[in-house]
Backbone as CSV, one residue per row, in Angstrom:
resi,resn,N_x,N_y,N_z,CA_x,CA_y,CA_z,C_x,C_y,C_z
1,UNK,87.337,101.870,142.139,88.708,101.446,142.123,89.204,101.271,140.695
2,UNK,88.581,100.975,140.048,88.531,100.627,138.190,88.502,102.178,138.035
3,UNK,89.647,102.251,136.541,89.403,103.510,135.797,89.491,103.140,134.510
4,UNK,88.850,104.107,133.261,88.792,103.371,132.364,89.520,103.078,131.465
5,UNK,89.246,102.224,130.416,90.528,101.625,129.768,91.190,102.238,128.555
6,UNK,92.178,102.315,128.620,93.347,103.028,127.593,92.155,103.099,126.415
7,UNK,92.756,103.650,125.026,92.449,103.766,123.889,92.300,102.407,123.642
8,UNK,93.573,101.758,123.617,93.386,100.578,122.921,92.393,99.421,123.392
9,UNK,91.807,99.554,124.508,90.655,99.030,125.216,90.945,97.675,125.273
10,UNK,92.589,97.113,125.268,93.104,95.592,126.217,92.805,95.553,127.313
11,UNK,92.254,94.430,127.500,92.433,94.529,129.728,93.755,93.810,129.746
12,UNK,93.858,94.059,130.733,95.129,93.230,131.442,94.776,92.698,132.809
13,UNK,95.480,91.592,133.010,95.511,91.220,134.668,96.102,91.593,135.537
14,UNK,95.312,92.173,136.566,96.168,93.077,137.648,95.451,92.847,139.275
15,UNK,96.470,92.843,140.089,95.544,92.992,141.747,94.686,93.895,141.785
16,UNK,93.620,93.545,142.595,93.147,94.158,142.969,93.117,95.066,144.279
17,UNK,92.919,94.075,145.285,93.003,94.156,146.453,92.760,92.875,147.361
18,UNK,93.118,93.283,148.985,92.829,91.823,150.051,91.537,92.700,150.741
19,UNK,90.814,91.862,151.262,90.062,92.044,151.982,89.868,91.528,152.890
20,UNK,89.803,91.594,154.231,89.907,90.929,155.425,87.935,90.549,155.997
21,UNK,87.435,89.653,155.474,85.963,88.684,156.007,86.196,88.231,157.481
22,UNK,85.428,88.694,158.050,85.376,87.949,159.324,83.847,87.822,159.852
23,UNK,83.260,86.822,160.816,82.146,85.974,161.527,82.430,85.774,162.740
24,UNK,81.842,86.258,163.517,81.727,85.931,164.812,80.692,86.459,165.702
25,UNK,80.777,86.081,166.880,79.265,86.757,167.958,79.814,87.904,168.223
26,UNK,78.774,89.318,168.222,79.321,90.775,168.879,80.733,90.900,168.067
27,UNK,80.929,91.560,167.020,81.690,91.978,166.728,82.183,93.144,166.491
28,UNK,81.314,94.173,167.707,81.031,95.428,167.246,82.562,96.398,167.530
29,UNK,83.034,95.319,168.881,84.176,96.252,168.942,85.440,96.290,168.018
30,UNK,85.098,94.880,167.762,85.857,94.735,166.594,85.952,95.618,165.235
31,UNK,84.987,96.017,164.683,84.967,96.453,164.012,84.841,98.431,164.382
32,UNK,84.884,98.635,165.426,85.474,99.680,165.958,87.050,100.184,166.391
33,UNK,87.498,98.747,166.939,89.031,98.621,166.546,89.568,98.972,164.953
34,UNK,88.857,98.489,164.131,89.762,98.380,162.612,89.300,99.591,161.834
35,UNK,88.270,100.630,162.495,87.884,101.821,161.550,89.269,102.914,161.548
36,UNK,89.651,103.192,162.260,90.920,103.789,162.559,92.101,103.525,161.679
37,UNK,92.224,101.997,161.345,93.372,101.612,160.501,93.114,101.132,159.093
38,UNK,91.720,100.837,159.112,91.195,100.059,157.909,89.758,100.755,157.630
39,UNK,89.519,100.150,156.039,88.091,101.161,155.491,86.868,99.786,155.962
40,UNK,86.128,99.976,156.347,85.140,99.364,156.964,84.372,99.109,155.614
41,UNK,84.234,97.842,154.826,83.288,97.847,153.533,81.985,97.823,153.800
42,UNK,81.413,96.911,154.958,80.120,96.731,155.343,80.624,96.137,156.835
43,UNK,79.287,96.323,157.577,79.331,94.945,158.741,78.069,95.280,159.428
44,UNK,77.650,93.945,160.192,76.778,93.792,160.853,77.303,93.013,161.977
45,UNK,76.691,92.520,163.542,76.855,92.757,164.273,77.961,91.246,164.425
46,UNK,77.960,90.167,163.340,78.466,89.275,163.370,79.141,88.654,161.942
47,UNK,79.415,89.846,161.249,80.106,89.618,159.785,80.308,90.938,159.487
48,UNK,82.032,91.197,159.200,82.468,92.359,158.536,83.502,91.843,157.778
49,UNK,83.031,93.210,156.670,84.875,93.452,155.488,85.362,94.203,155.458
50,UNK,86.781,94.716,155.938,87.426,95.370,155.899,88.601,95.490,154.246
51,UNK,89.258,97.012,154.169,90.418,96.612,152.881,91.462,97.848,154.031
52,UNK,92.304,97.789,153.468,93.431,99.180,153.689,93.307,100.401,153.346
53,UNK,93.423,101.358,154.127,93.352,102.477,153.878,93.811,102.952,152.419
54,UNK,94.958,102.757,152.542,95.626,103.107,151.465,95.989,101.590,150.660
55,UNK,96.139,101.617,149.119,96.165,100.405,148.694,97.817,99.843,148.303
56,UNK,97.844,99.115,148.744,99.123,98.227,148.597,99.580,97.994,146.993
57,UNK,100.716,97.287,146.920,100.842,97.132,145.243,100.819,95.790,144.905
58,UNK,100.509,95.050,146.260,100.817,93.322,145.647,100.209,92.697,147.198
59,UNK,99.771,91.564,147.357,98.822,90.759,147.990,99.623,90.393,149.404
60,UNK,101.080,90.528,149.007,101.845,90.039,149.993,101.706,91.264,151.200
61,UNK,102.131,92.493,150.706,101.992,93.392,151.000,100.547,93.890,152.052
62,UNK,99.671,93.556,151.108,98.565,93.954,152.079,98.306,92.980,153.079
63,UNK,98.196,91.872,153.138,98.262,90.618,153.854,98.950,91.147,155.598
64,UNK,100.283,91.348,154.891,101.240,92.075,156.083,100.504,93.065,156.891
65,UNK,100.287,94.307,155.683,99.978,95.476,156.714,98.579,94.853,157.189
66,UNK,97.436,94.154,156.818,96.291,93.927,157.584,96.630,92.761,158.641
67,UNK,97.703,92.808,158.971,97.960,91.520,160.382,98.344,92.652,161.319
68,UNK,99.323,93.374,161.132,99.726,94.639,161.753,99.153,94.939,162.361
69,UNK,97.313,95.026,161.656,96.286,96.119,162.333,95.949,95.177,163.649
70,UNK,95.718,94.164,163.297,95.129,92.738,163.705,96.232,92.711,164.817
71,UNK,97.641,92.425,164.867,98.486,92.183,166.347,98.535,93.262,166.980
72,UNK,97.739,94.794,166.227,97.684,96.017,167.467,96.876,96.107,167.524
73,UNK,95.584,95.226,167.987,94.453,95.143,168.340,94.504,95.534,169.858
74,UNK,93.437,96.559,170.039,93.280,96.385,171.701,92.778,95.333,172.220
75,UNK,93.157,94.726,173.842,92.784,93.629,174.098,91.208,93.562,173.915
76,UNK,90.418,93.814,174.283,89.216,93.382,174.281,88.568,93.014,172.488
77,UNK,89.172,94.068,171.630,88.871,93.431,170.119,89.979,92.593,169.902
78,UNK,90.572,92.093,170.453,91.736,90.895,169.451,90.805,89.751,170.202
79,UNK,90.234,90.119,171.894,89.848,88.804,171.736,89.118,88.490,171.354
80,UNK,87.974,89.376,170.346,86.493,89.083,169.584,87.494,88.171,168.043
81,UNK,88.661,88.825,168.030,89.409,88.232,166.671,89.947,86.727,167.057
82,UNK,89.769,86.296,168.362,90.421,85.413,168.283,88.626,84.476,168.688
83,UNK,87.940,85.093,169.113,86.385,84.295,169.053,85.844,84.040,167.556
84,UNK,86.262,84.494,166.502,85.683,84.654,165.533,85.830,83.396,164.452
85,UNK,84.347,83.275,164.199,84.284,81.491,163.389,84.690,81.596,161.888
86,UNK,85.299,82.590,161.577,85.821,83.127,159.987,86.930,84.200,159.869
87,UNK,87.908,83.659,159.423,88.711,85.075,159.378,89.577,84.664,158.602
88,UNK,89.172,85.717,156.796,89.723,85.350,155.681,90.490,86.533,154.973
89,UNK,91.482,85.874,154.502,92.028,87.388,153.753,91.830,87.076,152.031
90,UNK,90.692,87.840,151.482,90.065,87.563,150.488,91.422,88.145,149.285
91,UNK,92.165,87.585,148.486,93.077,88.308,147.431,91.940,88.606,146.296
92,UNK,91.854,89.713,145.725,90.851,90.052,144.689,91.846,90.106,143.481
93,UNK,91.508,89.573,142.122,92.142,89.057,140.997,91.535,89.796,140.008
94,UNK,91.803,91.055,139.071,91.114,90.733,138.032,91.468,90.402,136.348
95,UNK,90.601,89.344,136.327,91.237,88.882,134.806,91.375,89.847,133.629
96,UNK,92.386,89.390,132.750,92.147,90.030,131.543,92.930,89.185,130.729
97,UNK,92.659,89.857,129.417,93.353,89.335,128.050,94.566,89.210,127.464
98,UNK,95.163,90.275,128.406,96.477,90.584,127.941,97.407,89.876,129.302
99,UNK,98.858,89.661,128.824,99.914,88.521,129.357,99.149,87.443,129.923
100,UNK,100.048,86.615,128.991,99.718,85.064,129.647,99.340,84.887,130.480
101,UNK,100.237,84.997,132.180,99.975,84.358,132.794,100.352,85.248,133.698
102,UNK,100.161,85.680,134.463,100.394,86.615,136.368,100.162,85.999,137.479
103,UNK,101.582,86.490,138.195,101.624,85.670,139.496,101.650,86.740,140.842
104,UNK,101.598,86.330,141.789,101.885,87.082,142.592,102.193,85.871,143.824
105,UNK,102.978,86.330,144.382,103.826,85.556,145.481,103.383,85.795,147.223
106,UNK,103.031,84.632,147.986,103.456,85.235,149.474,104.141,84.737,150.029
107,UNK,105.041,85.150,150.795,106.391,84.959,151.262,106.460,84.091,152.550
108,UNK,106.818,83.090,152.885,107.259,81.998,153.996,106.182,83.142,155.206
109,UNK,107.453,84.103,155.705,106.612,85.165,156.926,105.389,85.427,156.681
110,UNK,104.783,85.955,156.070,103.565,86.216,155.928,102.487,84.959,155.961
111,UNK,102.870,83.525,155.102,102.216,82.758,155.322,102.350,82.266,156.996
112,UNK,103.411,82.151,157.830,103.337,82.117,159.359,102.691,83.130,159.735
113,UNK,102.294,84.310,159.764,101.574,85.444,160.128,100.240,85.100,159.974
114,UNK,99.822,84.435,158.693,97.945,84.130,158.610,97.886,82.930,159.779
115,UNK,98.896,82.157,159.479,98.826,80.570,160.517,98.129,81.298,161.994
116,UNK,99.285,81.811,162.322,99.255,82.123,163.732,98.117,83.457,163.944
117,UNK,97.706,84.106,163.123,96.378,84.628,163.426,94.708,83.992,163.194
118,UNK,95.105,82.469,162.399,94.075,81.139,162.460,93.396,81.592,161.440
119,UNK,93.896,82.424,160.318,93.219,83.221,159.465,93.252,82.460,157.739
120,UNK,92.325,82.442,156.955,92.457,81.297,155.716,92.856,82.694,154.419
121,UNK,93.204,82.002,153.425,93.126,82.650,152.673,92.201,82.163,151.511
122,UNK,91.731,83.250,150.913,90.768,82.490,149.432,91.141,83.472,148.334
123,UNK,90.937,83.297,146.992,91.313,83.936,145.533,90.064,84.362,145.308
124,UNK,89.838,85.133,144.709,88.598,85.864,143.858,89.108,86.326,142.532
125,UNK,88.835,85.398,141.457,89.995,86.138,140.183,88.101,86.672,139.749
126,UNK,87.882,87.930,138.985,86.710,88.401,138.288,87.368,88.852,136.654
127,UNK,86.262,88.521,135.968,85.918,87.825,134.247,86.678,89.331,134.197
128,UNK,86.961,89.403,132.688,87.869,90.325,132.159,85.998,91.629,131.910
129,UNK,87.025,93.072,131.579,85.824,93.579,131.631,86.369,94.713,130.583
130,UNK,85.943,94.329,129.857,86.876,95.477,128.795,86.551,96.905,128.911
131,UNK,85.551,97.752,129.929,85.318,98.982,129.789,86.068,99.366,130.696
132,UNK,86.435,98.638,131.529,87.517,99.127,132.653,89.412,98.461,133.095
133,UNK,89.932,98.963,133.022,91.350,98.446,133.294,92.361,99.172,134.155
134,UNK,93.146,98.529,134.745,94.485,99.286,135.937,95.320,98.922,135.014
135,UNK,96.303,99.580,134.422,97.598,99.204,133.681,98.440,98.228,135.210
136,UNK,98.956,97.315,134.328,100.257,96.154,135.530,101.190,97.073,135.608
């Protein structure tokens, strides 16, 4: 996902990506539901990570389209999503040197969208890495 960094070899801080963590018993269909709409990172029969097919440009954004996948769940995998003892939408951060300070926003809807899918959110900001950078 990293490409490498300009000449001038600044990092900057930029999204990464969300990743959708989930825990639960038998989650196989589950994670047969989300291959179709989402890239499957790993899983085993009671913990998977999913990201988006295609990558979003901001946290709010992906958040959205990975609920999407999640409320067109077929019944039998929404109800493994609604059995499930973890279900996080991981925002991936990565630091750098350059601008102060970067924000990124989620919007009223979207925060009712995690509520009502019982889903947490967590930050992952990672250390600046000067051989690699995404221009902001």
């Amino acid at each position: 996902m990293n490409s490498p960094a300009p000449p001038d070899r600044k990092s900057v801080t930029y999204f990464l990506n969300v990743d959708l963590d989930i825990e639960g018993q038998d989650i196989v269909e589950l994670v047969k539901a989300f291959e179709s709409r989402a890239s499957v990172l790993h899983h085993t029969s009671t913990k998977a990570s999913f990201e988006l097919l295609d990558q979003p440009p901001d946290p709010d954004t992906a958040i959205r389209d990975l609920c999407a996948v999640i409320e067109a769940l077929p019944s039998e995998a929404r109800q493994r999503w609604d059995e499930c003892t973890r279900r996080t939408f991981s925002i991936g951060i990565s630091a750098g040197v350059e601008t102060h300070s970067r924000s990124w926003a989620l919007a009223p809807d979207t925060l009712r969208l995690i509520t009502q899918l019982r889903a947490n959110i967590d930050v992952t900001v990672y250390a600046p890495c000067p051989e690699f950078n995404i221009p902001a």
